[in-house]
C-alpha positions in Angstrom: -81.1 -61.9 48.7 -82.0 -61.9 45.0 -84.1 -64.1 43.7 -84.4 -66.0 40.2 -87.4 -65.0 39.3 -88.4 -65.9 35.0 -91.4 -65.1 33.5 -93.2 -65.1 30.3 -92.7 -62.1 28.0 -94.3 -59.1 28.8 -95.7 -56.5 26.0 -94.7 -53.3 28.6 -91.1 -54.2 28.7 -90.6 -52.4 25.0 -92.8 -49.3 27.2 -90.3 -49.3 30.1 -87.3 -49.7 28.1 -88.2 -46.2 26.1 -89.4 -44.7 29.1 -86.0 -45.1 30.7 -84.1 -44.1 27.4 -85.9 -40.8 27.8 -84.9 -40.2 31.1 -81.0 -41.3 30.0 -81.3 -39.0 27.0 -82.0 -35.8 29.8 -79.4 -36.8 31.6 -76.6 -37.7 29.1 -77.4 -35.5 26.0 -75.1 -35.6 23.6 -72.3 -37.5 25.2 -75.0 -40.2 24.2 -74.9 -42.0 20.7 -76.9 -44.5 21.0 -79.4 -46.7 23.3 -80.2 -50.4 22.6 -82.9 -52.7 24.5 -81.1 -56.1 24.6 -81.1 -58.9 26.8 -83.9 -61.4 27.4 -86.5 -58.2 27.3 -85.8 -57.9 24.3 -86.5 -61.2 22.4 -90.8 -61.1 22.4 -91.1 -64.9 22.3 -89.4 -66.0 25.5 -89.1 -65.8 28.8 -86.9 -63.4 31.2 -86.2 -62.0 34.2 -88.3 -59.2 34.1 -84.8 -56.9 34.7 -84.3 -54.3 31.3 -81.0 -54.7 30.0 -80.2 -51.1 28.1 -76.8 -50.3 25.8 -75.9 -47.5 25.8 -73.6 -46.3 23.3 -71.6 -43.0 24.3 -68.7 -40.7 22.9 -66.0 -41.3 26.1 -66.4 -43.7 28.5 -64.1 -41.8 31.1 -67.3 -38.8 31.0 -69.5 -41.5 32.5 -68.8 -40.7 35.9 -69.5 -37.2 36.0 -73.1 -38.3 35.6 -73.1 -40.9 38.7 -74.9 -38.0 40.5 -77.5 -37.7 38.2 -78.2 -41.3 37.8 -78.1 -41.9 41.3 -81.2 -39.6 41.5 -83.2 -41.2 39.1 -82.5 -45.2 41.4 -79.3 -46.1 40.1 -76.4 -47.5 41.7 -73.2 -46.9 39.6 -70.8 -50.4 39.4 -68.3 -49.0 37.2 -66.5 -51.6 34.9 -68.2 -54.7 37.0 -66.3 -57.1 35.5 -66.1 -56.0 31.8 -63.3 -53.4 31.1 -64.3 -50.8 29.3 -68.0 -50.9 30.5 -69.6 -48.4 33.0 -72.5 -50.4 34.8 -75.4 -49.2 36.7 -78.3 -51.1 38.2 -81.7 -49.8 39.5 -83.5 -51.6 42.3 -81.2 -53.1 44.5 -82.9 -56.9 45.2 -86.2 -56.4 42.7 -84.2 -55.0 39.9 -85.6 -53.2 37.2 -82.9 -52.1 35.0 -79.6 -52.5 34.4 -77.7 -50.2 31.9 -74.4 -51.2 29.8 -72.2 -48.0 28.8 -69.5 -48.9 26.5 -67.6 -46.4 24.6 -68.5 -46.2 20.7 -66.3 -48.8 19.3 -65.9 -51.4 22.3 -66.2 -54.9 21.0 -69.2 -55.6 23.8 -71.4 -53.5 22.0 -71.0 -55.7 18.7 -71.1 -59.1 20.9 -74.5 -58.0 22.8 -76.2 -56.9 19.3 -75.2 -60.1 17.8 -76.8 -62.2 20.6 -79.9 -60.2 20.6 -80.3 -60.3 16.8 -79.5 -63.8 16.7 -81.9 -65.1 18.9 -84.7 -62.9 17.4 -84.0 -64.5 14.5 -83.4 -68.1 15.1 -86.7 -68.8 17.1 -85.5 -72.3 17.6 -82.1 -71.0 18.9 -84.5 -68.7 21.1 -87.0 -71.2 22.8 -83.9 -73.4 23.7 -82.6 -70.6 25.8 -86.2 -69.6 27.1 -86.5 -73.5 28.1 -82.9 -73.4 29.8 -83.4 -70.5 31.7 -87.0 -71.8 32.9 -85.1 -74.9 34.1 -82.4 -72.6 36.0 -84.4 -70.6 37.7 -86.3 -73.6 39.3 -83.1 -76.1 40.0 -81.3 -72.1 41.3 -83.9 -70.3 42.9 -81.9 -68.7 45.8 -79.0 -69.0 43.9 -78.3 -66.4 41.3 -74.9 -66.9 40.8 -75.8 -70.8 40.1 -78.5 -69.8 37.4 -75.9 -67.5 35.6 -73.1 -69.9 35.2 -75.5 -72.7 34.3 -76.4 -70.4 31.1 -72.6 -70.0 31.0 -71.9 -72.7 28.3 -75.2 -72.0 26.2 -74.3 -68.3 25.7 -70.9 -68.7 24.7 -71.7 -71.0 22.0 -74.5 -68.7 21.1 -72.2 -65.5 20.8 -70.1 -67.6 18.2 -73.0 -68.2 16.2 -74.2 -64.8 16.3 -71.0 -64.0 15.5 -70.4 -65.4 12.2 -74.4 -65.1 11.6 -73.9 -61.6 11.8 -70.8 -61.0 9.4 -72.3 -63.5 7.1 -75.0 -61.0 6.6 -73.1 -58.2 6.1 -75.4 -55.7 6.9 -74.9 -52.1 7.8 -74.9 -50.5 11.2 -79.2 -50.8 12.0 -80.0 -53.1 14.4 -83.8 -53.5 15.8 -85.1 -51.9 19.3 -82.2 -48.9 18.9 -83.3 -45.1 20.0 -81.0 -42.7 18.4 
């Protein structure tokens, strides 16, 4: 059973994150575009489970699979679209998770969404602490229960992706977004 763990912010997370981009750079080459630490990892001010969330940007989508073999030896378990067309998903560690890697297509709305969030939030430090408080709050009132922590953040996140949203066309800025490896 998994547990809800949160904790404070931890300095190595930025460490782990490019350690494992390495290791997906090896294995993907240049079917990979781009890789993207997002999720709560990624925002230095608040708390997260300590699980790093990686996009990863690639030319097809449909090529994904031929790696499952390769990613399998390095921990991961391959999910395919889990929920989200268009996405290939892996996850590393089973119960105690470590990572989890997003693989959208170049292109693929998600990709825009998640870097909208992540920017957001690292931006709005008052946006930032509200979801560092709710997910604090989850993780005690759900903490057998991770399905019940997820949908309690749910209502928060939606809202949140609308502001990031518009936040993020209002700016108008080019294609550079922060904690990206090319």
């Amino acid at each position: 059973m998994r547990k809800v763990e949160i904790v404070p912010y931890k300095k190595e997370w930025s460490k782990l994150f490019h350690d494992e981009c390495q290791k997906l750079q090896e294995i993907f080459g240049h079917e990979l575009i781009k890789l993207y630490h997002i999720g709560s990892t990624a925002i230095p001010t608040i708390h997260a489970k300590p699980v790093i969330d990686i996009l990863a940007v690639v030319k097809d989508v449909e090529c994904v699979a031929n790696f499952n073999k390769e990613m399998e030896e390095i921990g991961y378990d391959a999910r395919g679209e889990n929920g989200i067309a268009g996405r290939r998903f892996f996850r590393k560690g089973g119960d105690d998770r470590t990572h989890h890697i997003h693989m959208f297509q170049k292109g693929h709305d998600e990709i825009a969404r998640h870097l909208a969030f992540r920017d957001y939030l690292l931006a709005h430090q008052e946006e930032a602490q509200k979801y560092s408080r709710m997910k604090q709050r989850l993780a005690a009132e759900f903490p057998d229960d991770i399905k019940g922590y997820v949908n309690g953040k749910n209502d928060f996140i939606k809202k949140s992706d609308e502001r990031a949203k518009h936040w993020a066309e209002s700016l108008n800025e080019g294609d550079h977004h922060v904690n990206e490896v090319d």
